[in-house]
C-alpha positions in Angstrom: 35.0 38.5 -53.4 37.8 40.4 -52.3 38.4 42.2 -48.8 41.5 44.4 -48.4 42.7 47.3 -46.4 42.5 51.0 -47.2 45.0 53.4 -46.3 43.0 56.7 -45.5 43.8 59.9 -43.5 41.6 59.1 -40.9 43.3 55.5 -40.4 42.7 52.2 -42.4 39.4 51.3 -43.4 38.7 47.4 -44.4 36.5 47.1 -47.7 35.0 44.4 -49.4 34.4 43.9 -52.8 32.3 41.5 -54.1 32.9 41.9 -57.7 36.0 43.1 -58.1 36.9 44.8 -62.0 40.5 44.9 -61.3 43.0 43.2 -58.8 44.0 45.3 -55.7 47.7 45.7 -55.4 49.9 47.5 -53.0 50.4 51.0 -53.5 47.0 51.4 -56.0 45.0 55.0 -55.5 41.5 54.7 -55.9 38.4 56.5 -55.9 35.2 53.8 -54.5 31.5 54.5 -53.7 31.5 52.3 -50.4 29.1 52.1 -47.8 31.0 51.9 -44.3 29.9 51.3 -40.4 32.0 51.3 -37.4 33.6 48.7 -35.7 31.5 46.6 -33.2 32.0 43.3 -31.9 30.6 41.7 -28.6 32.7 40.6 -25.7 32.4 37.6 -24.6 35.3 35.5 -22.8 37.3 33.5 -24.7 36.4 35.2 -27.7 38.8 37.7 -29.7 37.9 41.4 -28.4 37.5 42.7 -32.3 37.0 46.0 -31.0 40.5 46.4 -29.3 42.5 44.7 -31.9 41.2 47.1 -34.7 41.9 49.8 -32.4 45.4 48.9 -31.8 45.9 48.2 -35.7 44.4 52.1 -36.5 41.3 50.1 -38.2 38.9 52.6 -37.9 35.5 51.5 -40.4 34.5 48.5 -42.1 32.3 48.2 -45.5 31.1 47.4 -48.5 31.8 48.9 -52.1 28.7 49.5 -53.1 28.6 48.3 -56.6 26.0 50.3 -57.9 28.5 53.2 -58.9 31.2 53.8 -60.9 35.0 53.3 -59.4 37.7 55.4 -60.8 41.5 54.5 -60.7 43.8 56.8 -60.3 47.3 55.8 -60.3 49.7 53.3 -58.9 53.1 54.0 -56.9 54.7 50.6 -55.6 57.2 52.9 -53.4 54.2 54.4 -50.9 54.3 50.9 -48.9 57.6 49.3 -49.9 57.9 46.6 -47.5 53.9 45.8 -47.8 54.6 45.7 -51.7 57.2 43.5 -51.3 55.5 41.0 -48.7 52.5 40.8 -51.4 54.5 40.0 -54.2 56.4 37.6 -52.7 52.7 36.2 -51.5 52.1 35.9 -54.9 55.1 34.0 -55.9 54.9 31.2 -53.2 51.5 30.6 -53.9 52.4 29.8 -57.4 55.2 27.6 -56.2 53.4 26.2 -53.3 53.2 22.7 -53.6 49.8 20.5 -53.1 49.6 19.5 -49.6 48.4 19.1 -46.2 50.8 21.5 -44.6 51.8 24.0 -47.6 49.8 26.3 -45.8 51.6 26.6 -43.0 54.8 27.7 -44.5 53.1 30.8 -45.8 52.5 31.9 -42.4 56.7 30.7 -41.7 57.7 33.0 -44.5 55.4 36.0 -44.9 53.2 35.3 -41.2 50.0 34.9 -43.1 47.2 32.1 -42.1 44.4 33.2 -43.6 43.9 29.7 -45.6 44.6 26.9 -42.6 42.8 25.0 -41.7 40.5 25.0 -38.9 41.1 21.2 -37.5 44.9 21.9 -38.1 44.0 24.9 -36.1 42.4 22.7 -33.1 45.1 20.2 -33.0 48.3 23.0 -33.0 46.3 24.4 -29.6 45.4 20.9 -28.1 49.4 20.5 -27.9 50.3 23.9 -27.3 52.2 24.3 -30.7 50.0 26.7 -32.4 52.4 29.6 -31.4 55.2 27.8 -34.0 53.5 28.5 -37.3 53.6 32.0 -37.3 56.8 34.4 -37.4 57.7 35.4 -34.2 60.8 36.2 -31.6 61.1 32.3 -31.3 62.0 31.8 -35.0 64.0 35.3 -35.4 66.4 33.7 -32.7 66.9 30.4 -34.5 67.9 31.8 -37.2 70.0 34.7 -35.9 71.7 31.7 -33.9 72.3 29.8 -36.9 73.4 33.0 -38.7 76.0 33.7 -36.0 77.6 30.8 -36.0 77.8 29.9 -39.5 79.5 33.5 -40.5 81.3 33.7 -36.9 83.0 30.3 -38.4 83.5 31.1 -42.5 84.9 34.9 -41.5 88.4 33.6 -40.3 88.4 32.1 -43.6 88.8 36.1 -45.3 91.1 37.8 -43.2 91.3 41.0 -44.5 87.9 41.7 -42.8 88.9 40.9 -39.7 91.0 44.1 -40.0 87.8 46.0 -39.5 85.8 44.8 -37.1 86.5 41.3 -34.9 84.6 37.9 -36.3 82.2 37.9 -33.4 81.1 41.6 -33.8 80.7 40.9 -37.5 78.7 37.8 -37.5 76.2 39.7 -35.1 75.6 42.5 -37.5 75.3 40.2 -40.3 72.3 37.9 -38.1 70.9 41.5 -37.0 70.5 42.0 -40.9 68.9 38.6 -41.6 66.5 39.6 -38.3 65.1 42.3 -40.1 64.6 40.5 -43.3 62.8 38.0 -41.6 61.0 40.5 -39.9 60.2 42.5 -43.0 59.1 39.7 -44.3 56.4 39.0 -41.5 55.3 42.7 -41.8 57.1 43.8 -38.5 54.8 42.3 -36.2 55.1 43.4 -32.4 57.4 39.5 -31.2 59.5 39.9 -34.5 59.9 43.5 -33.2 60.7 42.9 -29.7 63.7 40.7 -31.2 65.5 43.0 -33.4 65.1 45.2 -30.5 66.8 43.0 -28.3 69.2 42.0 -30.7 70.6 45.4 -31.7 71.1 46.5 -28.3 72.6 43.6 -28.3 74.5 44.4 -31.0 75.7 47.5 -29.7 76.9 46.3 -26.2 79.5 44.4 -27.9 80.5 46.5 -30.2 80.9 49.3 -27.5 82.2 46.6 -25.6 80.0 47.7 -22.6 78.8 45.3 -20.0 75.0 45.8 -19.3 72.3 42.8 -18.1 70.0 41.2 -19.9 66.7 42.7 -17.7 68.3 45.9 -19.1 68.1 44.7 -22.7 64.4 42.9 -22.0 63.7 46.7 -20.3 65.1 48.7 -23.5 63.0 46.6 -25.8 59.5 46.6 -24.0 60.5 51.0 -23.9 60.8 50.6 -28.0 57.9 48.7 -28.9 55.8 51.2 -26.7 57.6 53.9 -27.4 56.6 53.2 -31.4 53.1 51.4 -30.8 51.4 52.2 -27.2 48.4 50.3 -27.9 50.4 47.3 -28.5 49.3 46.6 -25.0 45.8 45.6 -26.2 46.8 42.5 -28.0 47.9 38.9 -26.5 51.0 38.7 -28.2 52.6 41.8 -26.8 52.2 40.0 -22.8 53.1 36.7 -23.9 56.4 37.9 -25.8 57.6 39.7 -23.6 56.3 37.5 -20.7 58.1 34.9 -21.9 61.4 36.2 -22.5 61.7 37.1 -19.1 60.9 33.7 -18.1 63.4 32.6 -19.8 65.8 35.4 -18.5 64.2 34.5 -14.8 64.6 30.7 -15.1 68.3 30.5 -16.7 70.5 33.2 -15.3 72.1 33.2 -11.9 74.4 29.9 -12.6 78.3 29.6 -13.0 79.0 27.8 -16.5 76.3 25.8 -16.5 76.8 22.3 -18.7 74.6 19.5 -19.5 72.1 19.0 -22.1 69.3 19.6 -19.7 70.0 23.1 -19.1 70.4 23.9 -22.0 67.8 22.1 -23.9 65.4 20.6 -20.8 65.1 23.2 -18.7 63.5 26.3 -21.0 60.4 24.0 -22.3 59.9 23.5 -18.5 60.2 27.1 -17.3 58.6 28.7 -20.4 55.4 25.9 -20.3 54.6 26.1 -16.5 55.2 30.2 -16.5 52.6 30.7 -19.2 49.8 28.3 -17.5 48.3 31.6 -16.1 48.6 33.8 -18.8 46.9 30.7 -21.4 44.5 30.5 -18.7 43.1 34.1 -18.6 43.5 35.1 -22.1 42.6 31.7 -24.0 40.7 30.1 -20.9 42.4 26.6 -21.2 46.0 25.0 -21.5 47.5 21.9 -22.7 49.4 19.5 -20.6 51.1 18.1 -23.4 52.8 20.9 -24.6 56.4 20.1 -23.3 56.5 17.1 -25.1 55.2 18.5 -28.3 57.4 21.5 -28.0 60.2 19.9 -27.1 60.3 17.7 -30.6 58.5 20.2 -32.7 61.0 23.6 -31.4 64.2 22.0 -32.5 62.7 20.3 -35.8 61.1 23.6 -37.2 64.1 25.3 -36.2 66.6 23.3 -37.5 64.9 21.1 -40.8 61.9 24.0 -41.7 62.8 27.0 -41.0 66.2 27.8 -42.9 64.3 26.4 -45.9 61.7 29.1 -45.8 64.5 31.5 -45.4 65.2 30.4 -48.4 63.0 29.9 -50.0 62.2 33.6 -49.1 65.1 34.7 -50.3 65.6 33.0 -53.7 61.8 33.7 -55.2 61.9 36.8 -56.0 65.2 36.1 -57.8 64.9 32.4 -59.3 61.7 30.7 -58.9 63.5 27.3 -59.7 65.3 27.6 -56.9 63.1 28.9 -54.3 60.8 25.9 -55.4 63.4 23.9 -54.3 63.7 25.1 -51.0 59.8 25.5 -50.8 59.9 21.6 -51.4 62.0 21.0 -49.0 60.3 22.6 -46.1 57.3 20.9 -47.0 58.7 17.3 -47.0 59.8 18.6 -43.6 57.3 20.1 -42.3 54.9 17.0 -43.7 57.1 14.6 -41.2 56.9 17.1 -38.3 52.8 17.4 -38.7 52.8 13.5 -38.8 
């Protein structure tokens, strides 16, 4: 069986064939005999509201190709969806180099943001410590690794300075981590957190090159005008309130003080602000909370940050090109991520 999503006129339309004569790729035209029905769901709390999150993704039928009737292909252009064609292909090649274990499938959601194949007791036990929001692509991960990004090329560019004739090392190591950002985010199809970041960061971006002095509501502000700007139904889906939400927690909780120092602020004080701010919001959209999240979070943000995810970067990066190498980096993660899950 094999369910996918069809680009129409009218919007998508997700189809499922149950005995599929050829594989579906990105970018394929074809002509099916399919028998569709709109989108219904009920609404009950604590459940997913189907309805609205079809709505917001322009999914406008569901159905069935009816195999009863012939199915006629009509031609293939990989350059109608580029970055989908890419993200699939890429698919393809980590799941031939995924290695055999527990938590392989999580680093397909770190590198391409799909979960389709976890688990759903791994599922139970990332939301009974509040660390379910880790294993997908999202603003938390784009900013450890434009931070890591930053620093390593704001470090190596004194090294070559005939560049530095152009454009100042800080400056440049910011444009370079804005370009990583949207890899990354390409990567996870441009969902609607990895969006708010490379918002965020290229306004960032542009303040220092303009060497303007702005405030970080006014960056937060410029980023939530973007996202609606380009998707206004964005507002129907949880991850829209609680990134944004959260950022400004953090922008609430940690501005206002002169040179701050000590570990604690710096490290302490976020898991704190960002885990007590987002007890109401887990409350009425998910109807519970875990108590134990600042402890899990504050081992498992640093660890995945630091020991996973610049592997899947990686790993990302070097597939398409060398799958020896990518498998490498692959590994890596896993033996990683393994420790991290035990």
């Amino acid at each position: 069986k094999t369910q996918f999503e069809l680009a129409t006129k009218h919007g998508l339309i997700r189809l499922t064939w149950h005995h599929p004569t050829r594989k579906i790729q990105v970018g394929d035209e074809w002509r099916f005999y399919a028998k569709l029905k709109r989108i219904h769901a009920t609404q009950s709390p604590g459940s997913m509201d189907f309805e609205a999150w079809a709505l917001q993704r322009k999914l406008r039928a569901k159905g069935s190709i009816d195999n009863h009737h012939l199915h006629e292909f009509i031609s293939h252009s990989w350059y109608r969806y580029p970055i989908t064609y890419f993200r699939q292909q890429l698919l393809t090649k980590i799941l031939q180099a995924l290695p055999n274990s527990y938590t392989a499938p999580w680093l397909v959601g770190l590198i391409v943001g799909e979960r389709n194949n976890i688990n759903p007791k791994a599922w139970q036990v990332l939301r009974n410590t509040g660390t379910n929001h880790l294993m997908a692509i999202a603003g938390l991960h784009i900013g450890i690794i434009v931070v890591i990004t930053h620093y390593l090329f704001k470090y190596c560019i004194p090294y070559f300075p005939k560049i530095l004739l152009f454009l100042p090392a800080q400056i440049l190591s910011a444009i370079i981590a804005l370009i990583v950002a949207i890899y990354y985010s390409a990567q996870a199809g441009f969902s609607i957190p990895t969006q708010r970041a490379c918002f965020m960061l290229s306004v960032l971006v542009i303040v220092l090159y303009r060497k303007k002095l702005t405030t970080t509501w006014h960056v937060w502000s410029l980023a939530l005008l973007l996202v609606l700007l380009l998707n206004p139904l964005s507002v129907l889906t949880d991850s829209f309130w609680l990134s944004f939400i959260t950022i400004a927690l953090i922008i609430y909780g940690m501005r206002a003080r002169v040179n701050p120092k000590g570990w604690w602020w710096h490290w302490g004080r976020v898991q704190w602000v960002i885990a007590v701010g987002l007890i109401p919001l887990s409350l009425a959209f998910f109807q519970e909370c875990s108590f134990v999240s600042v402890l899990a979070n504050s081992i498992a943000i640093p660890w995945l940050g630091f020991l996973v995810l610049p592997f899947c970067l990686l790993a990302g990066l070097f597939l398409p090109l060398s799958t020896f190498i990518g498998k490498i980096f692959l590994n890596l993660a896993d033996i990683s991520l393994s420790y991290l899950w035990s």
